[in-house]
C-alpha positions as CSV (number, residue, x, y, z in Angstrom):
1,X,70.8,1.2,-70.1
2,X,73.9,3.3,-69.5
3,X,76.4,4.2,-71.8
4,X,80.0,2.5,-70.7
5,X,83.3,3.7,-71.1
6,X,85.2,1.8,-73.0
7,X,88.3,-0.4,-71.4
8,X,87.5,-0.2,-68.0
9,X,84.1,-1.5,-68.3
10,X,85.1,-4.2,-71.0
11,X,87.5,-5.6,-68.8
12,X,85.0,-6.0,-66.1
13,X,82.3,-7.5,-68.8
14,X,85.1,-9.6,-69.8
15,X,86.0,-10.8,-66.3
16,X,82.7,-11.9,-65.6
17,X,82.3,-13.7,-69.3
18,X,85.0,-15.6,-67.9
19,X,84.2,-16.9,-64.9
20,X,80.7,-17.4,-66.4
21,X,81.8,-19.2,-69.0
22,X,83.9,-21.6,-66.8
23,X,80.8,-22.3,-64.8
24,X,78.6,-23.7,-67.8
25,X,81.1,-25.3,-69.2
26,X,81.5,-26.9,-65.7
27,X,77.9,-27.5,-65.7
28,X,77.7,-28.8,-69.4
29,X,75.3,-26.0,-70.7
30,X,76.7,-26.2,-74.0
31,X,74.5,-24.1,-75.6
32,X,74.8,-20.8,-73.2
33,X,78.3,-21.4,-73.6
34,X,78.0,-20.7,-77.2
35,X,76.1,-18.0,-76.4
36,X,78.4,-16.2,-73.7
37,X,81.8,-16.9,-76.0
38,X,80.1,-14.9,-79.0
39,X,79.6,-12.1,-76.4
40,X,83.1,-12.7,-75.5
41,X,84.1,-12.1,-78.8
42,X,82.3,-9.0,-79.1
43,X,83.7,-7.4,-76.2
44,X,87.6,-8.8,-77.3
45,X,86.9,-7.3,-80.5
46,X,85.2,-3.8,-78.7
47,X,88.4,-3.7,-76.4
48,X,90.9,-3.7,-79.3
49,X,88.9,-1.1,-81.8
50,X,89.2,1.2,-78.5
51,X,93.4,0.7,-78.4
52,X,93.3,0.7,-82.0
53,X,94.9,-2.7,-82.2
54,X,93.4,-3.7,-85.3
55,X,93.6,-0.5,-87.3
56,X,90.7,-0.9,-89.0
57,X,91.5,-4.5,-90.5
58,X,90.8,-8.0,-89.2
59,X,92.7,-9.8,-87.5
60,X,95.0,-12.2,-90.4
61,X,94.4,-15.8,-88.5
62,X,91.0,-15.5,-87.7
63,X,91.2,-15.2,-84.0
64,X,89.6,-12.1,-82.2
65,X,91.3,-12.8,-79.0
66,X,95.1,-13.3,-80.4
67,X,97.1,-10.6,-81.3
């Protein structure tokens, strides 16, 4: 396993998440779409610790991915 840098690296995780998760939800795997938006939301959540975008509190409407 190597150790990634963050930003660079999310955004390419992220990328892929993406288009991965457009393909099973184009396929109807329902449940590794679950699975691959909860990694999604890891990585959003990863991406803004690293800018400090939530400075140490959550977000106030529940949403990772909105700012």
């Amino acid at each position: 396993m190597r150790i990634l840098r963050p930003g660079a690296d999310n955004a390419e995780a992220l990328a892929w998440l993406e288009r991965a998760l457009g393909q099973t939800r184009n396929g109807g795997q329902k449940r590794l779409e679950n699975l691959l938006e909860i990694v999604r939301a890891d990585i959003v959540l990863e991406m803004r610790l690293a800018i400090g975008a939530l400075d140490g509190k959550p977000p106030s409407d529940g949403e990772i991915g909105s700012g």
